[in-house]
Structure formats: structure tokens, C-alpha cells
ROMAR-777492 format. One record per residue (C-alpha): residue number from 1; residue in three letters; y, z, x. Coordinates in pm, 1 decimal. Example, Ala and Ser with C-alpha at 12.3 -4.5 7.8 and 13.67 -1.06 7.14 Angstrom:
<pts>
@resi->1	resn->ALA	north->-450.0	up->780.0	east->1230.0
@resi->2	resn->SER	north->-106.0	up->714.0	east->1367.0
</pts>
This chain:
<pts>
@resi->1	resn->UNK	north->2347.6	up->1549.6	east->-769.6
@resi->2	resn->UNK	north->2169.7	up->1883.7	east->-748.9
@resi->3	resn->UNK	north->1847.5	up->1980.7	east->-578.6
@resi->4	resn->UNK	north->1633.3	up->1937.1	east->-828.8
@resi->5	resn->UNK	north->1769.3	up->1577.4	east->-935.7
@resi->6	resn->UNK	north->1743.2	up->1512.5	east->-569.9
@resi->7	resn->UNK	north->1404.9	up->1622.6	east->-542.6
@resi->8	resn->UNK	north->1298.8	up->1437.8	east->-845.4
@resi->9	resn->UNK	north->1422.8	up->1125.4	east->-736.0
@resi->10	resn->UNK	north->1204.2	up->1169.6	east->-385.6
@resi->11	resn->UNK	north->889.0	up->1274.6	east->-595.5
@resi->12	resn->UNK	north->956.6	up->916.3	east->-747.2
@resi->13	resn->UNK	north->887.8	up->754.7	east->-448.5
@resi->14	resn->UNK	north->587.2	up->975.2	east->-347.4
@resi->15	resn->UNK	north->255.4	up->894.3	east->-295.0
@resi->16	resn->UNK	north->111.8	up->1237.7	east->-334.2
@resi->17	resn->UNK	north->243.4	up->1228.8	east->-709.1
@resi->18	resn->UNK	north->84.2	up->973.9	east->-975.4
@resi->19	resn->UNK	north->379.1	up->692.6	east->-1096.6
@resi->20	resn->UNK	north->570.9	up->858.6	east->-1365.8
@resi->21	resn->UNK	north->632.0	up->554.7	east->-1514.0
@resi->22	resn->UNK	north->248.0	up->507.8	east->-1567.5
@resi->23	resn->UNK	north->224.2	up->807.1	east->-1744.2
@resi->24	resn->UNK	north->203.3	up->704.8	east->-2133.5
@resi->25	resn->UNK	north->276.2	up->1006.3	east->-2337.6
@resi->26	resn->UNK	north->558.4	up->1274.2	east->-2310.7
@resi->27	resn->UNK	north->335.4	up->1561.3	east->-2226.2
@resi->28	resn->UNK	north->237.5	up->1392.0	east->-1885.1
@resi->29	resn->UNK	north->569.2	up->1326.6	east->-1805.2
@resi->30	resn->UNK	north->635.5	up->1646.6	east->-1852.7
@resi->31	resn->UNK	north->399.1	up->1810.4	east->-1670.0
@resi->32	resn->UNK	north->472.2	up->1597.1	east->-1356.5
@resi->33	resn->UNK	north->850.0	up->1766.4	east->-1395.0
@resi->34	resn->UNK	north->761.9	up->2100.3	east->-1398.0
@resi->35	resn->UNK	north->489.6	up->2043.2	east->-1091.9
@resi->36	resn->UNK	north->768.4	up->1873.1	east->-885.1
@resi->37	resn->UNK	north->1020.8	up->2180.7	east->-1003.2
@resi->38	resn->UNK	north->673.8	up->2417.4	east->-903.9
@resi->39	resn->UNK	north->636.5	up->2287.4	east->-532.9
@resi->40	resn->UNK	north->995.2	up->2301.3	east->-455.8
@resi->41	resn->UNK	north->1005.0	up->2655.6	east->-559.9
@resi->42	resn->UNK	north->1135.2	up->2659.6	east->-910.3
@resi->43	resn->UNK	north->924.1	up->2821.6	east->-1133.8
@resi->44	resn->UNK	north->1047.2	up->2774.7	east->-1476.4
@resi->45	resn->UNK	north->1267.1	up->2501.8	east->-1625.4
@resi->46	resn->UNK	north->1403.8	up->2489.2	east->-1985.2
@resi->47	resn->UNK	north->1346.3	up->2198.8	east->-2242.6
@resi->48	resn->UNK	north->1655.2	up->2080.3	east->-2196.9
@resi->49	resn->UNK	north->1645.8	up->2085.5	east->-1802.5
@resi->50	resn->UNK	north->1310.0	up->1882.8	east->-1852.9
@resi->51	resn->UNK	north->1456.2	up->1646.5	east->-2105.8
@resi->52	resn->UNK	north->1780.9	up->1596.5	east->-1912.0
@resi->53	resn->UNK	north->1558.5	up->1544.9	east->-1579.6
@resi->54	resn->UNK	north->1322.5	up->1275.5	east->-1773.3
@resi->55	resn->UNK	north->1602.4	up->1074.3	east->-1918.5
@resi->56	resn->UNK	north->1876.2	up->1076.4	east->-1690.2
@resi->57	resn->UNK	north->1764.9	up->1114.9	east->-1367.4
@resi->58	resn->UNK	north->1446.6	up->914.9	east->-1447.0
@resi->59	resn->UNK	north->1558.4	up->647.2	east->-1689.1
@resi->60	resn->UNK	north->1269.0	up->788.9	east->-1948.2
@resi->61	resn->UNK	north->1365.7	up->838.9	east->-2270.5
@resi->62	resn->UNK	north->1330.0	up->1222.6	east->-2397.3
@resi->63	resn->UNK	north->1474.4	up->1521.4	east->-2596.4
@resi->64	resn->UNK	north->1379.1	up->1866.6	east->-2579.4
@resi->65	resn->UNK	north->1220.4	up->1856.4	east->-2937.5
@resi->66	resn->UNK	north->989.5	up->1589.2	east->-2840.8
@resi->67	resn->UNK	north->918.2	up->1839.5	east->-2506.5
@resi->68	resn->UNK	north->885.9	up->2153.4	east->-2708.5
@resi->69	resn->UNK	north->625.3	up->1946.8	east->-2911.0
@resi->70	resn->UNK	north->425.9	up->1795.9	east->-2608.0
@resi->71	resn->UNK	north->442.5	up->2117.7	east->-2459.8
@resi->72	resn->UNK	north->261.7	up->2247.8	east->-2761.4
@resi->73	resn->UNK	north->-52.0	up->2075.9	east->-2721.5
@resi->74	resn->UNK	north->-54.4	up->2195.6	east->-2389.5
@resi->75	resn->UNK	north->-396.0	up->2447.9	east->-2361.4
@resi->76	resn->UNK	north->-392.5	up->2650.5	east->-2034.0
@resi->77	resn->UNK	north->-189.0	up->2379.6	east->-1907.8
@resi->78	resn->UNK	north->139.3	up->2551.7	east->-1865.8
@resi->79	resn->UNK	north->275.6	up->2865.8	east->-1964.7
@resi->80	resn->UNK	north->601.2	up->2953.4	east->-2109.6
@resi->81	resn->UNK	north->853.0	up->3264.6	east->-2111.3
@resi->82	resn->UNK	north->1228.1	up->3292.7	east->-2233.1
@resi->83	resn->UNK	north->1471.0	up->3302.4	east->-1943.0
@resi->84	resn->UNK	north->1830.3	up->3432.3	east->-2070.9
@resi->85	resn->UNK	north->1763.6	up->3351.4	east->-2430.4
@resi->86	resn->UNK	north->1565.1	up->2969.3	east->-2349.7
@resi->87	resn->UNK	north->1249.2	up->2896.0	east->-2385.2
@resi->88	resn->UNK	north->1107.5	up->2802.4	east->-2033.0
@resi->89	resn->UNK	north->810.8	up->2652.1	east->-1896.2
@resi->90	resn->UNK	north->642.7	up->2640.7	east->-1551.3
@resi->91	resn->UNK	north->285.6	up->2447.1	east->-1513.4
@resi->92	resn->UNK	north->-44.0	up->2614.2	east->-1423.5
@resi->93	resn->UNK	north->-368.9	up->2500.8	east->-1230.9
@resi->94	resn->UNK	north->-505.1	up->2357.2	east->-1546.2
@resi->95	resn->UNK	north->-188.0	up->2157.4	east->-1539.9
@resi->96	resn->UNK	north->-208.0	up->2075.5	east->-1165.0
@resi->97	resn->UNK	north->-550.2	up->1899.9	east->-1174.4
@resi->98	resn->UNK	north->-494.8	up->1712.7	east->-1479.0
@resi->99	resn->UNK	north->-236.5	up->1488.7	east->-1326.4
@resi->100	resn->UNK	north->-471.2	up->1510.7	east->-1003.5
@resi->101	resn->UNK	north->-751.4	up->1354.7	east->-1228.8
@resi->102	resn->UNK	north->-475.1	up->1029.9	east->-1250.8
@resi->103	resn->UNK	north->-358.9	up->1025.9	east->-950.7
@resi->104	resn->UNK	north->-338.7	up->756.0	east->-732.5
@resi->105	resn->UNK	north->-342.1	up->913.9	east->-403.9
@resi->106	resn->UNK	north->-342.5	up->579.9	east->-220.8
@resi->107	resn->UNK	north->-674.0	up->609.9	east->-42.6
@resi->108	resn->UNK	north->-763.9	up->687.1	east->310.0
@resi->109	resn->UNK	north->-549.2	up->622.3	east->625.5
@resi->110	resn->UNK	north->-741.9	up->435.0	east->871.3
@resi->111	resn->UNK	north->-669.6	up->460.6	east->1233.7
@resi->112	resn->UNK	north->-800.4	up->145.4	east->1465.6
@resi->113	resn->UNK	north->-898.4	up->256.4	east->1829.8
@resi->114	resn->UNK	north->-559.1	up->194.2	east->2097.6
@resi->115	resn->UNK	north->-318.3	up->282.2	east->1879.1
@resi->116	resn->UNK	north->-208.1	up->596.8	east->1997.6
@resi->117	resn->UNK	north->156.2	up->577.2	east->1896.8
@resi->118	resn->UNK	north->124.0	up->378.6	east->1588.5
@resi->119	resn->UNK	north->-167.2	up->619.7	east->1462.7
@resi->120	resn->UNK	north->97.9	up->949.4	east->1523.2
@resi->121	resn->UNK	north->348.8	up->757.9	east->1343.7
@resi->122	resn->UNK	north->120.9	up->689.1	east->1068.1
@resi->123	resn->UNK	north->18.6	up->1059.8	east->1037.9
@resi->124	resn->UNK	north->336.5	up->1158.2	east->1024.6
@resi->125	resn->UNK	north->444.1	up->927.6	east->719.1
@resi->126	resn->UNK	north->149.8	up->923.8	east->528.6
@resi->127	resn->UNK	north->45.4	up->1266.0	east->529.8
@resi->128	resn->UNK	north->279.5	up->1518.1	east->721.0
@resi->129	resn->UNK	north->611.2	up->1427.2	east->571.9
@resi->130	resn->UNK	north->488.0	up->1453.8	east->223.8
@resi->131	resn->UNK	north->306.7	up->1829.3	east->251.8
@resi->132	resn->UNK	north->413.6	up->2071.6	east->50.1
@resi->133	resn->UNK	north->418.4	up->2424.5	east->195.4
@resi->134	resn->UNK	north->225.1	up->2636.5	east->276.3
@resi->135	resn->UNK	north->35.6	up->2419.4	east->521.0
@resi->136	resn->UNK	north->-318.4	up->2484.2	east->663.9
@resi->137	resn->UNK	north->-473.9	up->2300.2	east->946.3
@resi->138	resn->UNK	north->-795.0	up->2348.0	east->1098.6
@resi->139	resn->UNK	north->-816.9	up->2141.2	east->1463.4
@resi->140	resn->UNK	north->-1098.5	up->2241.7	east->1692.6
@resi->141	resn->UNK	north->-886.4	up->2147.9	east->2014.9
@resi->142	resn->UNK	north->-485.4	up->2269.0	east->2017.0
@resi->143	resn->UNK	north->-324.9	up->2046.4	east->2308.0
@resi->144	resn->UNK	north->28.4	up->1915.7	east->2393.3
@resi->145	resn->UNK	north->-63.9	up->1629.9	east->2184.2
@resi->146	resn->UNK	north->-102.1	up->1844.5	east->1871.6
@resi->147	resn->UNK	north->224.6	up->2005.8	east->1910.0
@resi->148	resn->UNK	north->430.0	up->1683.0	east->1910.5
@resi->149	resn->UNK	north->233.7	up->1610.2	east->1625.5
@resi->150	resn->UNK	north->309.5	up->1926.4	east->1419.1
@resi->151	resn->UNK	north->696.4	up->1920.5	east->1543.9
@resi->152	resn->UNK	north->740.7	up->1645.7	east->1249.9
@resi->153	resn->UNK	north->643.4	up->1951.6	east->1003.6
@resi->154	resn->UNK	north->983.6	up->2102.9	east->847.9
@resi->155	resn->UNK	north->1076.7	up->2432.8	east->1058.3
@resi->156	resn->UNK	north->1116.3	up->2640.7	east->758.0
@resi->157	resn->UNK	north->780.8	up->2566.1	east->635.3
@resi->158	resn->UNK	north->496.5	up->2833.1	east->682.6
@resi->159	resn->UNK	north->173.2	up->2677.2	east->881.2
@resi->160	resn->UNK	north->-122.0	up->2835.7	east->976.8
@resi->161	resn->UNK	north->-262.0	up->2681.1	east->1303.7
@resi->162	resn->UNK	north->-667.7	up->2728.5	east->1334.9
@resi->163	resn->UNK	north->-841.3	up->2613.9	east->1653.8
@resi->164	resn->UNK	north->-1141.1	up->2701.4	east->1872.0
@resi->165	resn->UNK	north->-1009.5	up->2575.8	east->2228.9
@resi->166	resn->UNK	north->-680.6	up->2509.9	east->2394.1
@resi->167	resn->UNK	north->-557.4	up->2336.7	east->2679.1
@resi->168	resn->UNK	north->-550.6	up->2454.2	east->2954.3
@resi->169	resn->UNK	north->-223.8	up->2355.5	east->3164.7
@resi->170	resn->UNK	north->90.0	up->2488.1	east->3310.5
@resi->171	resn->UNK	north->236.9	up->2211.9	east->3112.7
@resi->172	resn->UNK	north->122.6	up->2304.8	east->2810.3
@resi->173	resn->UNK	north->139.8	up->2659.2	east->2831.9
@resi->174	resn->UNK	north->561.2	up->2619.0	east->2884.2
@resi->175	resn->UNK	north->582.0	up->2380.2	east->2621.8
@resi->176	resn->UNK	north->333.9	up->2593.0	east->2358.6
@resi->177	resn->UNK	north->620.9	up->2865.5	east->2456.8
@resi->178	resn->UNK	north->907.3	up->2635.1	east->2366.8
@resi->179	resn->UNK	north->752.8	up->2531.1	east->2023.4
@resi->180	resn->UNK	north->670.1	up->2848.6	east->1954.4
@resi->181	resn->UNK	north->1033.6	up->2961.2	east->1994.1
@resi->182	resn->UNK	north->1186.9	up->2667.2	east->1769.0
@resi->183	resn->UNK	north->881.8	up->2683.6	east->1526.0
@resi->184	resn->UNK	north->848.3	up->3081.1	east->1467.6
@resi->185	resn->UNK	north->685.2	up->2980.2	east->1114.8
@resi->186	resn->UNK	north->396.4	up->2796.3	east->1265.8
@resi->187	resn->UNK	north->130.9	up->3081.2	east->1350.0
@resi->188	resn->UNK	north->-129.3	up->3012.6	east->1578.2
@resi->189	resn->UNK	north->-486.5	up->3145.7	east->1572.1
@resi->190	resn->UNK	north->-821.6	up->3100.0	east->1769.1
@resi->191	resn->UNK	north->-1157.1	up->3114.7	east->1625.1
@resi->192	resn->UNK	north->-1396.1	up->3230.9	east->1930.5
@resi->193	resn->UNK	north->-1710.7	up->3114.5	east->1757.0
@resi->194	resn->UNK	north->-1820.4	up->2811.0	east->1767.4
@resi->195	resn->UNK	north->-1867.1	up->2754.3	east->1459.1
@resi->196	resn->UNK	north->-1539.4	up->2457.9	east->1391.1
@resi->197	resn->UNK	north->-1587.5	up->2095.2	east->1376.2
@resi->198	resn->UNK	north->-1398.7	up->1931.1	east->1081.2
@resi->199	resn->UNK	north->-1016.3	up->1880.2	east->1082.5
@resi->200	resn->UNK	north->-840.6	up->1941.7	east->817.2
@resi->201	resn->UNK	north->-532.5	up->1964.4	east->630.2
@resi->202	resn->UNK	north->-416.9	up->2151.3	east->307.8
@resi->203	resn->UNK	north->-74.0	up->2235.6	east->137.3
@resi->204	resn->UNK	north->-10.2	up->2374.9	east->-183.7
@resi->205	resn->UNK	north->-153.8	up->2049.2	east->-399.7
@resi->206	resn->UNK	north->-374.6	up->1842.0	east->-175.7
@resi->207	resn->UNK	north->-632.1	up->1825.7	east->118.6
@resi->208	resn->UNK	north->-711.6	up->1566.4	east->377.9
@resi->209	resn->UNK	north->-1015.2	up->1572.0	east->619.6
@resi->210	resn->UNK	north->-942.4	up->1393.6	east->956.0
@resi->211	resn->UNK	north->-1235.5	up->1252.2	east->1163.1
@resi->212	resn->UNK	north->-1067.2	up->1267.2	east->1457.1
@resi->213	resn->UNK	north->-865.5	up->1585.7	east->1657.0
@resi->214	resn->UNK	north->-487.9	up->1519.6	east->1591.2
@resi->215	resn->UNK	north->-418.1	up->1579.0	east->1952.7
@resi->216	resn->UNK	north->-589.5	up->1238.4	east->2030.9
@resi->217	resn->UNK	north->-555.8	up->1078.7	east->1769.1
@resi->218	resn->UNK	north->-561.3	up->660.2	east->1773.6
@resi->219	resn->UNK	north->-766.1	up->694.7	east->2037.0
@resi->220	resn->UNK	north->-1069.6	up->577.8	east->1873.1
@resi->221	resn->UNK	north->-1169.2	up->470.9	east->1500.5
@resi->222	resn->UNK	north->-1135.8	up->713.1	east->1228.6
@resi->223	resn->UNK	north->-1004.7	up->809.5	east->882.1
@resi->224	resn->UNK	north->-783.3	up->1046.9	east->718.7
@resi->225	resn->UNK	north->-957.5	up->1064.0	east->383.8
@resi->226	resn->UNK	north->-823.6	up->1240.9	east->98.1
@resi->227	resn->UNK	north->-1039.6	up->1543.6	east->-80.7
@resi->228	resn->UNK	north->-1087.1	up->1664.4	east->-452.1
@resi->229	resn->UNK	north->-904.0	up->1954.1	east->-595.0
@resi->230	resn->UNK	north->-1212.9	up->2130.5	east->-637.3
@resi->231	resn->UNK	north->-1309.9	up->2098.5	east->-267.9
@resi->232	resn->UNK	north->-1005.8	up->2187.1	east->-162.4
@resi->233	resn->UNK	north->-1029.8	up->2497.0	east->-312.8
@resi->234	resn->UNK	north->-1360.9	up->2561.1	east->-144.8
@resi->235	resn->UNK	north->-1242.2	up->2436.8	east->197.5
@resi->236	resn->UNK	north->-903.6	up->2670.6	east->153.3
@resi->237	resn->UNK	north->-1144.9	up->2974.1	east->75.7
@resi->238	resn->UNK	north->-1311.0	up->2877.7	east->379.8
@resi->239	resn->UNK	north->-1016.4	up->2858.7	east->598.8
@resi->240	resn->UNK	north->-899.3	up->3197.3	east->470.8
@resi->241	resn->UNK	north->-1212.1	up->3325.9	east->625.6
@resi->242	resn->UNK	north->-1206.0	up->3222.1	east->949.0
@resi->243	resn->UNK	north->-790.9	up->3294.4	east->959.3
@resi->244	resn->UNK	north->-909.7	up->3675.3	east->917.0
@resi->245	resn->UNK	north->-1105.1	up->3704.3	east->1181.1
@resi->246	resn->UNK	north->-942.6	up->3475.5	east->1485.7
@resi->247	resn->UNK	north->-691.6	up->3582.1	east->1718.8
@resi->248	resn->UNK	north->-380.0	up->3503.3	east->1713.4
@resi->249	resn->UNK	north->-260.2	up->3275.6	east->2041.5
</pts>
């Protein structure tokens, strides 16, 4: 099996991506292809790779003429290029929020007051092991909590860490070292105004605002609630602006 059959056949079981097997017509199906091939870093994939992908590693019936032709009606959707004599494709935004306007992104996580542990391990399942990077978080309060948390986050992806205050412990200050060390793509920065109050996460296709700081989380009632693409464009901008001007820890 290669990566990208492997990857496909996690995508399948994914709630961050709508059920393939929902989508009706060939130019959906295709689309969710090349935006599983896009967030794992492969940009362009031939008609054949898509058809081959669809139909034997899906179970979907397919050929790369009926691709080519779903392809077609495609209008800012994706965009195509020839890559050693094929004719490639690789989806664009346009593409990206279409299947976001189907998606069934499972609705908000809930986390009930004294459940400490089971509301980490939720996190973690629901949300963290399904980001795609790069990964932005925005946390008022940084604490030892947070980093056992964020230690679930794959090492080689990049995170950007934004925060207003942070503990202040001997504890914590040897084990913020010792992440640091094992996590050197995880970059910490501190906002000095105080101007923070939301959490939030974004990765490359989604955004989730959490009521509650991660470092103690389950400690009282909130919700992990899932945002639009459009607001998580404004709420990335956002980030970006406060990411210039912090210092980094």
C-alpha cells in the first residue's frame, strides 16, 4: 500500500472529511481525492491516480474519462497543469469550501464539569489527532496542563503557540524546557496586551473555538464548537496579527 492509499483509507474514517460514499456525482468524489492528496502534501494527481484511488482503494466505481469530464465542469474549483506529459489536477479554495458546504463535521464536543481526564482524552481524539498542519492555537493561559495537551500533536508538525500569561513554576519552567527540546516545531509566543480571551484552534481546513483554556480543561462545562470557513479565515487573519507582534517565550 503506498502513502497516499494509506492516507485515503484514514480520510475514510475521518470526521473532518464529508462521507465519500454520500457524495452522489463523480466530480465530488473527486474533489474530496485531490483535497485529501492537498493536506498530505501532494499537490497534483493525474486522472488515472484519481480514478485508480476512487475505484480500488475506495470500492467507487471510476475511469479517468469520466474524471477528465467531471473535472471539466469544475469553475475555479481546481486547477490543472501537465506533469511529465499527464494532465494533473490539484483543488483550490473554491474547491475546499464546496465540500465544506456538505460536510458533516459532527457537531460540537461537549465537556461536562469533573472530567478532567476524560475531557483531555476527548480533545485529543476529536479534534487534535485529526488537524492538519499548520496548526494555530490561541490560549490565554500556557500551563503544564497545556503542554501535555499539545504533546498528542505530531512532532513534525509546525504549531504556533499564542498566549497572554504563563505559569509561573519551577515545575513548569523545566518541563516547558523539555517540550521545547522534543517539540522544536511548536513555537511559542506571548501577547503582552490584554487584549486575548477566546481559544482557538485552526489547521489548514478547519477551526474550532473552545470555551474553556485547554490547560484546565473538564474542569467545568463547556464546548468545542466548530466554525465556518469564512470565519476561519477572519479569525486566522486575526491570529496572524497578534503572532507579529508577541514575543516569543
Amino acid at each position: 500500500m503506498t502513502d497516499l492509499e494509506s492516507f485515503i483509507n484514514d480520510a475514510l474514517g475521518n470526521e473532518a472529511y464529508p462521507n465519500i460514499h454520500q457524495l452522489e456525482n463523480m466530480r465530488m468524489r473527486a474533489l474530496w481525492v485531490l483535497l485529501v492528496a492537498k493536506d498530505k502534501n501532494i499537490d497534483y494527481l493525474s486522472l488515472k491516480e484519481i480514478s485508480d484511488l476512487l475505484t480500488e482503494t475506495i470500492g467507487l466505481r471510476s475511469s479517468p474519462q469520466a474524471i477528465g469530464y467531471a473535472l471539466g465542469t469544475c469553475k475555479g474549483e481546481v486547477a490543472r497543469k501537465k506533469i511529465n506529459g499527464k494532465l494533473s489536477y490539484t483543488i483550490l479554495e473554491r474547491g475546499r469550501k464546496k465540500l465544506a458546504e456538505i460536510q458533516d463535521l459532527g457537531g460540537a464536543i461537549i465537556f461536562v464539569s469533573g472530567t478532567q481526564y476524560t475531557s483531555k482524552r476527548l480533545l485529543k481524539e476529536k479534534l487534535l489527532a485529526q488537524l492538519s498542519p499548520p496548526v494555530y492555537i490561541c490560549d490565554p493561559y500556557l500551563g503544564i496542563g497545556t503542554l501535555a495537551i499539545l504533546s498528542v500533536i505530531p512532532k513534525k508538525f509546525e504549531v504556533n503557540f499564542l498566549c497572554q500569561k504563563v505559569e509561573s513554576s519551577i515545575q513548569f519552567d523545566k518541563d516547558f524546557s523539555d517540550f521545547k527540546k522534543e517539540f522544536p516545531n511548536c513555537v511559542f509566543r506571548k501577547y503582552t496586551r490584554n487584549e486575548l480571551h477566546d481559544r482557538y484552534i485552526l489547521d489548514s481546513r478547519s477551526a474550532w473555538q473552545i470555551g474553556h483554556s485547554l490547560k484546565d480543561l473538564g474542569e467545568k462545562d463547556t464546548i468545542a464548537s466548530p466554525l465556518g470557513v469564512d470565519i476561519r479565515q477572519s479569525v486566522l487573519e486575526l491570529f496572524n496579527r497578534r503572532w507579529k507582534v508577541a514575543e516569543v517565550i
